[in-house]
C-alpha positions as CSV (number, residue, x, y, z in Angstrom):
1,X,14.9,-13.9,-25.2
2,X,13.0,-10.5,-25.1
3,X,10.0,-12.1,-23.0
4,X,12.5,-13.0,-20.2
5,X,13.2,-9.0,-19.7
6,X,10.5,-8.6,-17.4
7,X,11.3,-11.9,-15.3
8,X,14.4,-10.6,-15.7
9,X,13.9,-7.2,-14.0
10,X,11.0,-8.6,-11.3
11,X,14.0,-11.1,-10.3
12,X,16.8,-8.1,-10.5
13,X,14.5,-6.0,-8.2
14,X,14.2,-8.6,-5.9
15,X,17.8,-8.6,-5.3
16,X,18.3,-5.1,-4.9
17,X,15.6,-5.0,-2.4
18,X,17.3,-7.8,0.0
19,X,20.6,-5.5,-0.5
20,X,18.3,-2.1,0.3
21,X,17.0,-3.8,3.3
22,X,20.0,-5.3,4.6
23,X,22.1,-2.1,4.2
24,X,19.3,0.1,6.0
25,X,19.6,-2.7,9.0
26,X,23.2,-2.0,9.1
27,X,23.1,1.2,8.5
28,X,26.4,2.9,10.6
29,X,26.6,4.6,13.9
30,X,26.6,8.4,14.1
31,X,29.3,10.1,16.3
32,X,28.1,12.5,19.5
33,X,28.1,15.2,17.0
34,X,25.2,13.6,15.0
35,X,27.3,13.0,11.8
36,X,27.1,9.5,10.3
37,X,30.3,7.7,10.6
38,X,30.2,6.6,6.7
39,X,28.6,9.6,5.1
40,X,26.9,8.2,2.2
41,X,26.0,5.2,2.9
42,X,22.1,6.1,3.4
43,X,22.6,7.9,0.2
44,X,23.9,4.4,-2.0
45,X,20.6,2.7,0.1
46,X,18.3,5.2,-1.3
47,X,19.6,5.1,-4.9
48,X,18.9,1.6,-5.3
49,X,15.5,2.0,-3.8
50,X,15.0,4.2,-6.3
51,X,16.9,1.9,-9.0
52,X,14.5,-0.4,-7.1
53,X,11.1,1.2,-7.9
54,X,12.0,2.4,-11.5
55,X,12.5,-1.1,-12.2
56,X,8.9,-2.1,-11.1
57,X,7.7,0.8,-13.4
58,X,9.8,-0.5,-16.8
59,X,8.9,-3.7,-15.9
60,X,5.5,-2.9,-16.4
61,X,6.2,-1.0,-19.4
62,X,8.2,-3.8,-21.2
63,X,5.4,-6.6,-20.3
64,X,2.9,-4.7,-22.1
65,X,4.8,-3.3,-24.9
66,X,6.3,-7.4,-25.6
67,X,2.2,-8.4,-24.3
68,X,4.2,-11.5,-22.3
69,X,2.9,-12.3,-18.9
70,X,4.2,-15.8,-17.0
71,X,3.5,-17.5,-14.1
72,X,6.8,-16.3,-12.6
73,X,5.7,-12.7,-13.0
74,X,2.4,-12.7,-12.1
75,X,3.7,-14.4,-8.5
76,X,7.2,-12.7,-8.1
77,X,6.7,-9.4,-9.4
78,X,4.1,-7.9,-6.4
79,X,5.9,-10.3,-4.0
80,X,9.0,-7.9,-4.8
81,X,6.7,-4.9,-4.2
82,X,5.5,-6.5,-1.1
83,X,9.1,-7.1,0.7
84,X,10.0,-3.8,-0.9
85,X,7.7,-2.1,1.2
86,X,6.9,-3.7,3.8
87,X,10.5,-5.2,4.5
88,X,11.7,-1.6,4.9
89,X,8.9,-0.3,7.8
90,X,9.6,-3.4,9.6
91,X,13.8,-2.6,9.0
92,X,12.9,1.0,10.2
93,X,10.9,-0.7,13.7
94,X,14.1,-2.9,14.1
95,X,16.5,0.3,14.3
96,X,13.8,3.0,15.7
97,X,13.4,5.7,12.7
98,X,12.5,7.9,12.2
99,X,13.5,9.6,14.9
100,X,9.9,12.2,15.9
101,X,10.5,15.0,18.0
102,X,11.6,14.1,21.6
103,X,9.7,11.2,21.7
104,X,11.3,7.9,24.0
105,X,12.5,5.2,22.5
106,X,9.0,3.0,23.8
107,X,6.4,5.9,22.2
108,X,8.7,5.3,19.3
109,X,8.8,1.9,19.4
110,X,5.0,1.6,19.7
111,X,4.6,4.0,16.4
112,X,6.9,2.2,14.0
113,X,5.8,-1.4,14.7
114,X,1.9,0.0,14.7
115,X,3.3,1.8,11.0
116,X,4.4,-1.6,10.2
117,X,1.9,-3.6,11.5
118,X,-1.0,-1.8,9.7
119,X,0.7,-1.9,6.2
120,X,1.3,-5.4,6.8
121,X,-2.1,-6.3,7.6
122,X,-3.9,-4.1,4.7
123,X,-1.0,-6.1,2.3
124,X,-2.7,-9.8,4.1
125,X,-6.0,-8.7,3.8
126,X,-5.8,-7.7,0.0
127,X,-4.1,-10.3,-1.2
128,X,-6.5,-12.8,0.3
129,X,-9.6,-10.9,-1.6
130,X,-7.7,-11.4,-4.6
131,X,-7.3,-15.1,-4.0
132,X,-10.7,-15.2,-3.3
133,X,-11.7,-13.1,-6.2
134,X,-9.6,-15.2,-9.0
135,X,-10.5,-18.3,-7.8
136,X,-14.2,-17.2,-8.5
137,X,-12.7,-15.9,-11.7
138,X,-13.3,-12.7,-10.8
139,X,-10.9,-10.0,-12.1
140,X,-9.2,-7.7,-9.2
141,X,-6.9,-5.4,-10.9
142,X,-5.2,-2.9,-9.4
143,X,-6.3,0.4,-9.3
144,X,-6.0,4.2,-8.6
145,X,-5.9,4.5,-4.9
146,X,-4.3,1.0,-4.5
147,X,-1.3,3.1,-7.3
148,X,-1.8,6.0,-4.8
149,X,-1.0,4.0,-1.9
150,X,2.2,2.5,-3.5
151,X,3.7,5.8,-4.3
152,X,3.1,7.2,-0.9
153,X,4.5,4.5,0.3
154,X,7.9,4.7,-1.4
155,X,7.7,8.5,-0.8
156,X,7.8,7.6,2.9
157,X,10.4,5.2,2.9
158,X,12.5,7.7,0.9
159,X,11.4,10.7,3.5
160,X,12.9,8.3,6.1
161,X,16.3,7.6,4.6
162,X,17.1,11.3,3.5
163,X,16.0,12.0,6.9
164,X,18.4,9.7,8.8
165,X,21.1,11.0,5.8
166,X,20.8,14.6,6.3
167,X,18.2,16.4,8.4
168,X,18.1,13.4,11.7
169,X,17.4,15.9,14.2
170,X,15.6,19.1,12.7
171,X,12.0,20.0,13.7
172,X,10.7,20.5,10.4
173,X,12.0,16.9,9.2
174,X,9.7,16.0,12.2
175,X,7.0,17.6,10.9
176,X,7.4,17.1,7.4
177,X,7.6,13.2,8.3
178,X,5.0,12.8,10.6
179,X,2.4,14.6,8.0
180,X,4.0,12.1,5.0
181,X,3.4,8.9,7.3
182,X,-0.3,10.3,8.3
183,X,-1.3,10.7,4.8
184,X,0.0,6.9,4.1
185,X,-1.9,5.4,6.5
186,X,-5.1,7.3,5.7
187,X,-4.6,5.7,2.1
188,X,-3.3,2.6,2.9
189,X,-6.3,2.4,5.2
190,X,-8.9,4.1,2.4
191,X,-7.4,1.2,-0.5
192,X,-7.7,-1.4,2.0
193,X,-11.6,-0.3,2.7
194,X,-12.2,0.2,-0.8
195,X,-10.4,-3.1,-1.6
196,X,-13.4,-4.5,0.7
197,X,-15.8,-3.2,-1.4
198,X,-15.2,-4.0,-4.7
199,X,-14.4,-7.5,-4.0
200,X,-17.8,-7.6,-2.0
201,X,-20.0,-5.7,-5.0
202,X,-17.8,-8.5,-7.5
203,X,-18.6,-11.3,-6.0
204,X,-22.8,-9.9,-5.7
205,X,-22.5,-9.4,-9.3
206,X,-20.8,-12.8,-10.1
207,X,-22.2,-15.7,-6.9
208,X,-20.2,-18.9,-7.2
209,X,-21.1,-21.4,-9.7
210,X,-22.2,-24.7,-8.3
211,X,-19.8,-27.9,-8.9
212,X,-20.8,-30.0,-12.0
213,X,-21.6,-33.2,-11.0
């Protein structure tokens, strides 16, 4: 029973990240005065994103401590970190935030779907080097700046919801946002380049062993 406690958490995540995302899609409407017309709402989204992410992190913690891995895991689990993330910059596109300085509603659309866009693609890209990489049986772990990357990540998204919570139309929640989504894309960017070359130094190290006959 105790090695279904991380399958168990990667599959309670999972759920909690389809409510996250659907809540943050419906979040409600704010009156003239800029006031959210069900105060706290963004506030119950962000405490199960973090629920959400502490739950990745004990998940971790109990697979290693128990030593259990499964096939459900090792497919779900960053699947559930994948839709996490990237489910919520494509939710933020859909319903244009965060709201940056006085730009229109195109110049904004233009910067959340490119946001969006380029975590998708460095999320593709990765996960076909490790494809690649295993079925060479070639290990491709995770590591520091893909960790890095992750936790700025979730950072953001939690910049955005307290932002659309409490501070929507304040200059220095402009700032402070636009600096915390620059410094995400350099390193989702940087993993994704550095992703590119340890697969390509691996596979140098370890070329493809030819079919037995």
């Amino acid at each position: 029973m105790l090695k279904l406690i991380p399958n168990i958490l990667t599959f309670g995540r999972l759920v909690l990240t389809i409510i996250f995302l659907i809540m943050i899609l419906y979040a409600p409407p704010r009156y003239a005065q800029g006031e959210l017309s069900f105060p706290g709402f963004l506030d119950i989204a962000f405490i199960l994103f973090v629920i959400a992410g502490l739950t990745d992190i004990i998940d971790g913690i109990v697979a290693r401590k128990l030593n259990v891995t499964s096939k459900f895991g090792r497919m779900v689990d960053p699947l559930a970190d994948k839709v996490l993330v990237c489910g919520a910059f494509i939710c933020f596109a859909i319903i244009g935030e965060p709201k940056l300085f006085n730009f229109g509603p195109v110049v904004l659309a233009i910067i959340h779907w490119s946001v969006a866009g380029i975590l998708i693609s460095r999320e593709v890209y990765v996960t076909v080097l490790r494809h690649i990489a295993e079925a060479r049986g070639i290990s491709f772990a995770a590591t520091i700046s893909g960790k890095v990357k992750m936790l700025l990540q979730s950072f953001a998204i939690g910049t955005v919801i307290m932002k659309m919570a409490h501070i929507q139309t304040a200059r220095w929640g402009y700032w402070f946002t636009t600096v915390t989504f620059a410094l995400m894309l350099a390193v989702t960017v940087i993993s994704g380049l550095r992703a590119t070359q340890r697969s390509c130094w691996k596979t140098a190290a370890k070329p493809p062993q030819p079919a037995s006959d």
